[in-house]
KOLRO-574169 format. One record per residue (C-alpha): residue number from 1; x, y, z. Coordinates in steps of 0.001 Angstrom, whole numbers, plus 500000, padded with zeros to 6 digits. Layout:
N
<NUM <X Y Z>>
...
% end
This chain:
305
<1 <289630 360678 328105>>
<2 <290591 363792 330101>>
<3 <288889 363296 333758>>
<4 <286965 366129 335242>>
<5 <286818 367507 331837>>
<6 <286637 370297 331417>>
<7 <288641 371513 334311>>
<8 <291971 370259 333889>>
<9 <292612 372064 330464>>
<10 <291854 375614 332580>>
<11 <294830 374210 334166>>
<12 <298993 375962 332432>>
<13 <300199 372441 334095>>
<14 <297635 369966 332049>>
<15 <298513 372306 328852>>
<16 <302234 372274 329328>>
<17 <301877 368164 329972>>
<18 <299430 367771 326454>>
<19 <302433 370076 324718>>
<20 <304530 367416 326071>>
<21 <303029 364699 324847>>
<22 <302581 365981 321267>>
<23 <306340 366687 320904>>
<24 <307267 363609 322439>>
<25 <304873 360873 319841>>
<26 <305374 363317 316993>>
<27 <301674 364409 317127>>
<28 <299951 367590 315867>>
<29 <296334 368129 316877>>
<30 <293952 367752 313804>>
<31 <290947 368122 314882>>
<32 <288828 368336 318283>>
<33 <285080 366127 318959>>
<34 <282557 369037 319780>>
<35 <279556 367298 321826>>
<36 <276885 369818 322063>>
<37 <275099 368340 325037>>
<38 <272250 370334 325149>>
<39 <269410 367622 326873>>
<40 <271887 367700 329909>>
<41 <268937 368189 331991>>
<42 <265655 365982 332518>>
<43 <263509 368714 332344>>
<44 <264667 371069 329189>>
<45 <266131 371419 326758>>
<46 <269418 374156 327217>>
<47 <268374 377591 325616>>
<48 <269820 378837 322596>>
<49 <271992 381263 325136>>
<50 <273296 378325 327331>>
<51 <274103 376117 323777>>
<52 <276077 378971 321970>>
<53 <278018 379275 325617>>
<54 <279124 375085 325585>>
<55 <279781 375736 321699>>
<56 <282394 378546 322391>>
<57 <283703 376338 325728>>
<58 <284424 374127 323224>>
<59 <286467 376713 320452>>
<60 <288123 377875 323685>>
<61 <289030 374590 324624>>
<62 <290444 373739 321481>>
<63 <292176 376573 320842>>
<64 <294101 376078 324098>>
<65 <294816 372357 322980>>
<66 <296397 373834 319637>>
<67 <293134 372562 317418>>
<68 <292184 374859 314915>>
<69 <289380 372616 313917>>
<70 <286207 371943 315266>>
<71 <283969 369355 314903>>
<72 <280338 369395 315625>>
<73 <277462 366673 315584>>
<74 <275053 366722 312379>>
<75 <272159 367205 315142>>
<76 <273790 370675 316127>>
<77 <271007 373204 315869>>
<78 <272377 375812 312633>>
<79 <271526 379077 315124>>
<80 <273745 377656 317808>>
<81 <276676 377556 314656>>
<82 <275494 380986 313656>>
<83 <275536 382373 317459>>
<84 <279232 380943 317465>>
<85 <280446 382421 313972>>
<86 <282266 385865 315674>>
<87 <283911 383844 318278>>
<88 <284911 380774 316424>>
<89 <286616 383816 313955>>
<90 <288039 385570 316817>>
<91 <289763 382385 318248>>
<92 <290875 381369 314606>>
<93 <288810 377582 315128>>
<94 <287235 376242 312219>>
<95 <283634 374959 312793>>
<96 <282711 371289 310999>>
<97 <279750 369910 310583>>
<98 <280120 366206 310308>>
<99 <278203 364937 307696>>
<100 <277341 361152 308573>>
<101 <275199 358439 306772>>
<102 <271949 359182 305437>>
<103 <273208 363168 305243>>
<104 <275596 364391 302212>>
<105 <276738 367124 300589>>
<106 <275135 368344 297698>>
<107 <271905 367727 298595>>
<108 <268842 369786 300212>>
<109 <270056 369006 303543>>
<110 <273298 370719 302948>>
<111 <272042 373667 301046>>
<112 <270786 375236 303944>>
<113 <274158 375259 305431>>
<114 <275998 376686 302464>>
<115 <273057 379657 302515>>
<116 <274270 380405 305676>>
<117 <278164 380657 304680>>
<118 <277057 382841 301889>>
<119 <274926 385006 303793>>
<120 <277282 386029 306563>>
<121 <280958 385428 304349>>
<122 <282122 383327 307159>>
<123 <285304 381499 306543>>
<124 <285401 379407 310310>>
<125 <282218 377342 309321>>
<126 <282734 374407 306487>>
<127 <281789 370419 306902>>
<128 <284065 367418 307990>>
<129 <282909 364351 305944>>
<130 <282639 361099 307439>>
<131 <283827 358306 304643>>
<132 <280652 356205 305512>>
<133 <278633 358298 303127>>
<134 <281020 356422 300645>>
<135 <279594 352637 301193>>
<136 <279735 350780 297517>>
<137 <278443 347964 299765>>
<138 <277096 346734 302913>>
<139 <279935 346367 305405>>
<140 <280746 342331 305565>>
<141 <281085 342134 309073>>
<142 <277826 343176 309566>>
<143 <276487 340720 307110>>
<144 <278555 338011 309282>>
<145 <277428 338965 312487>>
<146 <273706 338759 310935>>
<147 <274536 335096 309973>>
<148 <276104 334523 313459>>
<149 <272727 335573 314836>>
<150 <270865 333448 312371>>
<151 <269949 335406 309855>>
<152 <268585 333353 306680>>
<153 <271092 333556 303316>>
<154 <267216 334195 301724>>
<155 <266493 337378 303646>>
<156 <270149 338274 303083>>
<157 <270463 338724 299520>>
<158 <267369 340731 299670>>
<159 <268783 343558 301950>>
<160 <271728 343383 299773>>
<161 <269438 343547 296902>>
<162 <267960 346420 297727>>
<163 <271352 348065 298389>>
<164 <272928 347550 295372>>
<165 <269461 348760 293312>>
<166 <269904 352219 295858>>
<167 <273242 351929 294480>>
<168 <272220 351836 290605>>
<169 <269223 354001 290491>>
<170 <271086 356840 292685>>
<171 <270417 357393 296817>>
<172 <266970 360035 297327>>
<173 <268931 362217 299438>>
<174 <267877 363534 303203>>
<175 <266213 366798 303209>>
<176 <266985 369350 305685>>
<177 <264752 369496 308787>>
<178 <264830 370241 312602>>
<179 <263424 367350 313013>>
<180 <266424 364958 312603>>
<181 <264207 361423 313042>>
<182 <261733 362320 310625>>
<183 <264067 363454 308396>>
<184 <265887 360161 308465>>
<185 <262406 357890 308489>>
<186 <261522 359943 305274>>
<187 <265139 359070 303730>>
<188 <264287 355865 304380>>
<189 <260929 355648 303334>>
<190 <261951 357391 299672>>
<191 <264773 354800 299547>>
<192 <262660 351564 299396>>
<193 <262522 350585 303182>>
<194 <258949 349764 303450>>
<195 <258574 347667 299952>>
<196 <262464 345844 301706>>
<197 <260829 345224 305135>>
<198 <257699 343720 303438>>
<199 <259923 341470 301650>>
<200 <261565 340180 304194>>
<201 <258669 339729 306056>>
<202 <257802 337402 303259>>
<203 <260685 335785 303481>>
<204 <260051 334491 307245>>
<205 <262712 337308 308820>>
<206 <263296 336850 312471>>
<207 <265161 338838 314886>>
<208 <268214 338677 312960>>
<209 <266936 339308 309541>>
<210 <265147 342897 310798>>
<211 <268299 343540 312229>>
<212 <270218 343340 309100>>
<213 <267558 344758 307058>>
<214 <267446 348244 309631>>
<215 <271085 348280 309891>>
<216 <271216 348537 306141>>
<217 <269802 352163 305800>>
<218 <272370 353399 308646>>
<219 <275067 352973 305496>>
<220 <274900 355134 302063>>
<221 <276291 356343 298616>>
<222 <277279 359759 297593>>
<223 <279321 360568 294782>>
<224 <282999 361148 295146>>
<225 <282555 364354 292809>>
<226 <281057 365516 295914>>
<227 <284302 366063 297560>>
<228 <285550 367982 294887>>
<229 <282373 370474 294868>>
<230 <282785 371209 298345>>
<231 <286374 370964 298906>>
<232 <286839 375067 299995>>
<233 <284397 374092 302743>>
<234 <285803 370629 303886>>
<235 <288320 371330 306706>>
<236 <288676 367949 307715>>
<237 <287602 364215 307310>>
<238 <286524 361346 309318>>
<239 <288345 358231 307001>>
<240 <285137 356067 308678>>
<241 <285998 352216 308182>>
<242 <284423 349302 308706>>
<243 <287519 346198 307666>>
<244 <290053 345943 305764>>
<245 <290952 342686 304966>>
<246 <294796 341357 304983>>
<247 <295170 342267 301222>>
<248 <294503 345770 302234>>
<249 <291091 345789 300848>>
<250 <287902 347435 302532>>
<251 <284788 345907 300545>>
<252 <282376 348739 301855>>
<253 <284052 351797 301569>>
<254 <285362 352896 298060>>
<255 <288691 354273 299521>>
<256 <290493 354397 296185>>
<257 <287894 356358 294613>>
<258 <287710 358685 297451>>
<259 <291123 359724 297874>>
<260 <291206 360221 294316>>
<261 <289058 363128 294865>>
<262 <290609 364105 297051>>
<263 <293647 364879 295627>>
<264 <292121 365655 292205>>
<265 <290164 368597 294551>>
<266 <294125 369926 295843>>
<267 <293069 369148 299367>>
<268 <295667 369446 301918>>
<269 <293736 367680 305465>>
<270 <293875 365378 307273>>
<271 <292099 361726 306974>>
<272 <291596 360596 310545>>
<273 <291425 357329 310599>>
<274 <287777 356027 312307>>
<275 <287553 352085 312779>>
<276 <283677 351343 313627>>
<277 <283734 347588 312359>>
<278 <284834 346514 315554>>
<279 <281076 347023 317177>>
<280 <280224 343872 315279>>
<281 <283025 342183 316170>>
<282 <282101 341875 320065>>
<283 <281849 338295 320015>>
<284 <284543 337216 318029>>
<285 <287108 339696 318978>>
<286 <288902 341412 316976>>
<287 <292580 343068 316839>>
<288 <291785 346924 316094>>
<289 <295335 348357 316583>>
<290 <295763 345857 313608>>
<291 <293007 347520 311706>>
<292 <293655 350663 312088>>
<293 <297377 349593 310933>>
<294 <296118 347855 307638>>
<295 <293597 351336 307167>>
<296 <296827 353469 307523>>
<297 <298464 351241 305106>>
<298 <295314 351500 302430>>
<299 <295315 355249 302889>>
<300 <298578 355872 301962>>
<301 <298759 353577 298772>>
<302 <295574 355215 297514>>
<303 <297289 358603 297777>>
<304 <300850 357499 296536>>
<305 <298991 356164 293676>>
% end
C-alpha cells in the first residue's frame, strides 16, 4: 500500500526507490489495480468528465510505475473506457476489463465490449480474466466453513446439486446492462436460484444453509475454449484460487484445463497468482504464503506439461 497515494509516485525519489526495488527482488511490473472510485462523494455520483480524469490518473500512474497494463473493475462504466481510449494509446497502457464470476467472455455481456474495439480499431482496450469464471466445483473451504457454521449435510448436497446440474446443462450467461445488480439477480434467477432457495427452504435451512446456498452463485463455469476465442484481447489474467491442497490439487478451479488453453491459444502473459480462499479461513487460520507457494507450484506443472 503506497500512503498518501497518489502523491508519492508524482515524486523522481518514490520512482527511483520502486525502480529499486524491482531490480533488487527480480520483479517486473505486470499489471496495475485501476479503482474507478466514482461514488467518492455522498451526494453524486462523479461526472463522466471527472471519471475519464481518475481513469487517465491511473494510465499515468502506471505508466510511471513501468505497467503497461491496466486493469479496471467489471462495474467501470464502457464511456469512461471509451473517453480514455486516445490517452491510454498515447501513454502505450493497455486497458483490462476484469471479467469476474457471473460475467464471461463470449457471451452478451461481452459483446458489447468487443463492438466497441471494432468500432474505434483500438488496440489499448482488451479483458483480463479472472480464473474464478473456471469453477468445476464449489470451492471446499467454503463448503467447510458452511459446516463449521452449522450448515445441514441435507441442505448441502442440494446447493451442490444444483451446481453440478448448472454445470451439465451449460451456465445462462449474464447479459450486458448498466445496471450491474439486476443484471446479476437475473443471472441468477435464469440459473435456478429461486427453484434452489425453495429447496432449501424445504429442507429446514438456517443461517448457515442460505449462506452457502447465496455464496454458491458468486462462483461459475465458462468454457476454456473461451480463452482461446479471445486470446488477441486478453492482456492479462487474474490465476483466482481458492486451495490447493498438499498434492497440488485445487478441487474448484480446473487449472489444468485452463492453462491448456492457454498455451494451445500462443499466449505469452502473465498468470498472477490471486489466493481468495483465505476469507473463509478466518477462524481456522490459514498459512497463505504457503498457498500461494503450492498455486505457483500447480501453475507451473500445468504449463511444463
Amino acid at each position: 500500500m503506497i500512503r498518501r497515494f497518489p502523491l508519492p509516485i508524482e515524486t523522481q525519489e518514490f520512482r527511483d526507490q520502486w525502480f529499486e526495488w524491482l531490480k533488487k527482488f527480480n520483479l517486473e511490473p505486470s499489471c496495475y489495480d485501476a479503482f474507478l472510485e466514482n461514488k467518492i462523494y455522498d451526494n453524486r455520483t462523479l461526472s463522466l468528465g471527472e471519471q475519464i480524469n481518475m481513469m487517465e490518473r491511473d494510465i499515468r500512474l502506471a505508466s510511471l510505475l513501468g505497467f503497461k497494463n491496466l486493469r479496471t473493475l467489471v462495474s467501470t462504466p464502457m464511456d469512461v473506457i471509451e473517453g480514455s481510449l486516445d490517452y491510454a494509446a498515447k501513454m502505450d497502457v493497455k486497458i483490462g476489463l476484469e471479467v469476474h464470476a457471473p460475467f464471461s467472455l463470449n457471451s452478451g455481456w461481452a459483446d458489447g465490449y468487443m463492438e466497441m474495439i471494432q468500432r474505434t480499431g483500438t488496440k489499448h482496450f482488451g479483458f483480463i480474466p479472472d480464473m474464478g469464471i473456471f469453477c468445476k466445483n464449489i470451492p471446499d473451504v467454503l463448503r467447510d466453513k458452511a459446516r463449521r457454521q452449522g450448515a445441514s449435510e441435507e441442505c448441502i448436497k442440494i446447493v451442490d446439486d444444483a451446481y453440478a446440474n448448472r454445470m451439465a446443462k451449460g451456465f445462462v450467461k449474464i447479459k450486458y446492462d448498466l445496471n450491474l445488480g439486476k443484471a446479476n439477480m437475473e443471472y441468477r434467477m435464469a440459473n435456478g436460484m429461486k427453484e434452489m432457495m425453495e429447496a432449501v427452504e424445504k429442507a429446514g435451512a438456517g443461517p448457515a444453509d442460505k449462506a452457502y446456498a447465496g455464496a454458491s452463485f458468486t462462483y461459475s463455469w465458462s468454457e476454456p475454449q473461451d480463452i482461446i476465442d479471445n486470446i488477441d484481447y486478453i492482456f492479462h489474467t487474474h490465476a483466482k484460487f481458492y486451495h490447493v491442497h498438499e498434492d497440488g490439487t485445487e478441487t474448484a478451479v480446473a487449472i489444468p484445463e485452463v492453462v491448456a488453453a492457454f498455451k494451445k491459444a500462443g499466449y505469452r502473459g502473465f498468470l498472477s497468482s490471486e489466493y481468495e480462499g483465505g476469507e473463509h479461513l478466518r477462524d481456522v487460520g490459514v498459512d497463505s504464503i504457503e498457498q500461494v507457494r503450492r498455486h505457483q507450484e500447480a501453475l507451473r506443472k500445468a504449463i511444463e506439461a
